[in-house]
Structure formats: structure tokens, C-alpha cells
N, C-alpha and C positions, 0 to 999 in steps of 0.2 A: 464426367462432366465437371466442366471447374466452377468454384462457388467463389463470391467475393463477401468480405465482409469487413469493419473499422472493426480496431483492436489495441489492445493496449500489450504491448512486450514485456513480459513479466519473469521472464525465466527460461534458463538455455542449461542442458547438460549431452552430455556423448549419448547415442543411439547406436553408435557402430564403427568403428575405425574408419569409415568414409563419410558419416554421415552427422548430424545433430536433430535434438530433441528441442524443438522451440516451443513457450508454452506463452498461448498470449491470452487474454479474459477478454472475450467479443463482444460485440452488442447483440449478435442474433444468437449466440449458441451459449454464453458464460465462458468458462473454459474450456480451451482447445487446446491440443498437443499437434504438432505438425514436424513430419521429417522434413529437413533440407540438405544440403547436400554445397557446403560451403563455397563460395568462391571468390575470388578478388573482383573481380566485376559486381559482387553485391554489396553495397552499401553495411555496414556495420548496423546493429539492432542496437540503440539506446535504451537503457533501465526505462520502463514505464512511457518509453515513446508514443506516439499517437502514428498509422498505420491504415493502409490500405492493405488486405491481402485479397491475395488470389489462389487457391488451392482446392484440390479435390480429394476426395475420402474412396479409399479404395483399402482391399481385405492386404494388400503386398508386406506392408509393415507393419499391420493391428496399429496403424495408426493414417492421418490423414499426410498428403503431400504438401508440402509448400510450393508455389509455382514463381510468385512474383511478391514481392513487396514495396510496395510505394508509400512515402511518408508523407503524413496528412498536417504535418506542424514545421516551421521553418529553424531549424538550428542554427544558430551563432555563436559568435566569441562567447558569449554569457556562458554556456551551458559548461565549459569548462570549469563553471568556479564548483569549487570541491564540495562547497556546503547543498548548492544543488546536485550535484551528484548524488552524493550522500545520502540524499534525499528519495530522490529517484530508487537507488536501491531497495531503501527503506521502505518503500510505498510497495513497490516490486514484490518484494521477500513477502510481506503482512499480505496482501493478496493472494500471491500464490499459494501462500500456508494454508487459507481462509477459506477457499472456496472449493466448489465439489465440480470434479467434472461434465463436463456440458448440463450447468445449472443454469440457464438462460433468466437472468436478471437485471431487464433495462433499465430499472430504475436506479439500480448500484452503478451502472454504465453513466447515466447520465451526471449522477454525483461523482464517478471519477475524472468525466470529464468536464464539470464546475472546477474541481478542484487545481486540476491541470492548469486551467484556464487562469484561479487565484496565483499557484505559483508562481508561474513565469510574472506578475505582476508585483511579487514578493519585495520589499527594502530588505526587512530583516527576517530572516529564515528560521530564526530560532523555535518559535511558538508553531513550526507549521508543520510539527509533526506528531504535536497531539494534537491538536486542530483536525489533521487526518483522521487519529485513533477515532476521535470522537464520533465522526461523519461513521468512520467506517463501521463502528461498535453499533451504530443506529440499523445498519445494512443486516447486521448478523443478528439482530435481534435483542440485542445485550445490552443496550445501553441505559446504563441507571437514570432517574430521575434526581433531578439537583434540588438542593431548598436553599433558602438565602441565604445562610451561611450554614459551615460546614467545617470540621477539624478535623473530621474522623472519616473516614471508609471503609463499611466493613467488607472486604474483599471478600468475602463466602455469600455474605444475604447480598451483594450488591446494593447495599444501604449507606447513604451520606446521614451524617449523625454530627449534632452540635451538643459538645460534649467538656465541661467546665474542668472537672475531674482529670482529666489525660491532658497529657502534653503533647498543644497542636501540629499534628501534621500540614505543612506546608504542599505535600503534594497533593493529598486531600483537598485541599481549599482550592489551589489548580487546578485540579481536572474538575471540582463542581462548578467552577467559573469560570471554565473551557467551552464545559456545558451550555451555558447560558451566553455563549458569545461575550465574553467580558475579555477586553485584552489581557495579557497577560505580561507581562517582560523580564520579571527577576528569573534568570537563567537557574540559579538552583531549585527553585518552587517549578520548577518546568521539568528540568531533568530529574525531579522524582515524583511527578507529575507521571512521566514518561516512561519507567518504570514499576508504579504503580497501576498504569492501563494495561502492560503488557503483559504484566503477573495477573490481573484479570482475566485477558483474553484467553491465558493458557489454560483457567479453569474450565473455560468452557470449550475450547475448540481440539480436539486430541491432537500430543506431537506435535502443538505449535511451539517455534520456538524458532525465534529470531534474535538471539542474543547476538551472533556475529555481526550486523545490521546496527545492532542496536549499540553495541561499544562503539562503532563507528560514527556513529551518531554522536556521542557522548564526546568522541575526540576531538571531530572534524569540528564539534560546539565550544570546544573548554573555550 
């Protein structure tokens, strides 16, 4: 019996010389893995697209089938520029890393799909990928508490620390003021901002690691 459900495209590798492994994060189920079975008549799957599917779960592949997909967002010229791409992926990879399969959580659904929404609404795309972390680090349960100012981070206690002593960290002071919605713009205070979150996440999530994503980020940004 076929099931439908909105999703976000998060991840694609080989199942079988005929076939692919699509992995999207749903609003009814979390993570889902689904076989397809390629063709030219279907439309290409975009990093982090928004989605209608159509598929049923059956024992053939210890996985579920993909049937149809229909996109639930309209694509244009924009979506070529490299910096949303880039992004896209970025979001994609952290997601996929992050979550456990068919962990059904609509309220992470609903902030990916605010966030989607801020995207495409984006000028400058720089800040909006710890802007993500942020959101996302609230999702997994991890995310620190900020105080008004801030130098320091201690990456093990997940503690922000205003510290006269040490010489200030500029990513530190980023991501606490990421935290609190405080714009942000000096491109260096951000990209170590941005690896400061990531080296975070890793302590806590096993085998995460998005560093391919993450240079990419760094270049498509310089």
C-alpha cells in the first residue's frame, strides 16, 4: 500500500548497480531511506529540496520503495548561485550525520522548514550557516546557553566564559551572539565561528563529520 509524505532530500548513495539509496528526513516518520531505480523522466533531487513522496515499505530490499516524487518548492535561476548551493549541501550532510533513523520529530521539521523558508529570502548568505548550526544544535539537545559577553568557549563543559586573562576568541564571541540573534557580518568571526560549532557537534554526536561540506563552505565564502 503506498504512503505519502513531505520531506526534505538529504542524501543519495548506490544500493545496487540498477538501483539508489535516497535518504530524505520526513515530517511523519524523521529519517527515511528509500530505493529508486533512476530514470530520465524523473526530475533531479536538489540538496535539502522540499518534496512530496509517494512510496511503500515492503521486506524486497530491507528498505522502503520510492514511487513518485513531486516538489513542493518552485526552482529558478537563483538556485544556481553556488553560495546556495553550497549551502544546501551543508544543511543536507549536518542532517543526515545527526539524526537516527525513523526518529519521528516534527518539531525539528518544522524549524527546517522556517529555515528554508528564511533562505531563499537571504541577501547575504554568509551568517546562514551558523545561524543553521544554532537552530539545529537546539534540535539535538546541545545547545549552550550564551551570557552577554563572551571570549571563551569551553568546548568540553559547553560553557561561554568572559575571560580578561586569555586572548579573545573571535569565534567564541560569534557563535554566543549567534545565539541571541545578534547579526553577525565579519566573515572571519564567522568562519571560526563555524568551525568552532562543528568541533562541538563532533563531541557529541559519533562519526560526525562533515569536514568535506564544510571546506566547501569556507571556499564558496573566502
Amino acid at each position: 500500500m503506498n504512503q505519502t509524505t513531505q520531506a526534505f532530500f538529504i542524501h543519495r548513495s548506490s544500493f545496487s548497480p540498477k538501483t539508489q539509496l535516497n535518504s530524505f528526513f520526513t515530517k511523519d516518520q524523521g529519517l527515511l531511506e528509500l530505493v529508486s531505480f533512476p530514470s530520465k523522466k524523473h526530475a533531479p533531487l536538489l540538496p535539502f529540496g522540499l518534496y512530496e513522496l509517494e512510496f511503500t515499505v515492503n521486506a524486497k530490499f530491507g528498505k522502503g520503495t520510492l514511487r513518485n516524487v513531486t516538489p513542493l518548492e518552485w526552482f529558478n535561476a537563483r538556485e544556481s548561485d553556488p553560495h546556495l548551493i553550497a549551502i544546501r549541501f551543508f544543511m543536507s550532510e549536518v542532517v543526515y550525520q545527526s539524526i537516527t533513523y525513523k526518529n519521528k520529530d516534527e518539531e525539528a521539521f518544522k524549524m527546517l522548514l522556517s529555515l528554508k523558508n528564511d533562505l531563499i529570502q537571504q541577501i547575504d548568505y554568509y551568517a546562514f550557516p551558523c545561524v543553521f548550526l544554532a537552530q539545529w544544535m537546539k534540535v539535538l539537545g546541545i545547545l549552550p546557553e550564551p551570557i552577554n559577553q563572551a571570549n571563551v568557549f569551553n568546548i568540553y563543559e559547553g560553557i561561554f566564559q568572559f575571560d580578561e586573562q586569555v586572548i579573545p576568541n573571535s569565534g567564541a564571541a560569534a557563535f554566543n551572539d549567534i545565539i541571541q540573534s545578534k547579526v553577525q557580518k565579519n566573515k572571519r568571526s564567522l568562519k571560526e565561528a563555524l568551525d568552532l560549532m562543528l568541533q562541538y557537534i563532533e563531541l557529541h554526536i559519533p562519526k560526525f563529520n562533515v569536514n568535506n561540506t564544510r571546506m566547501i563552505i569556507h571556499e564558496v565564502f573566502n
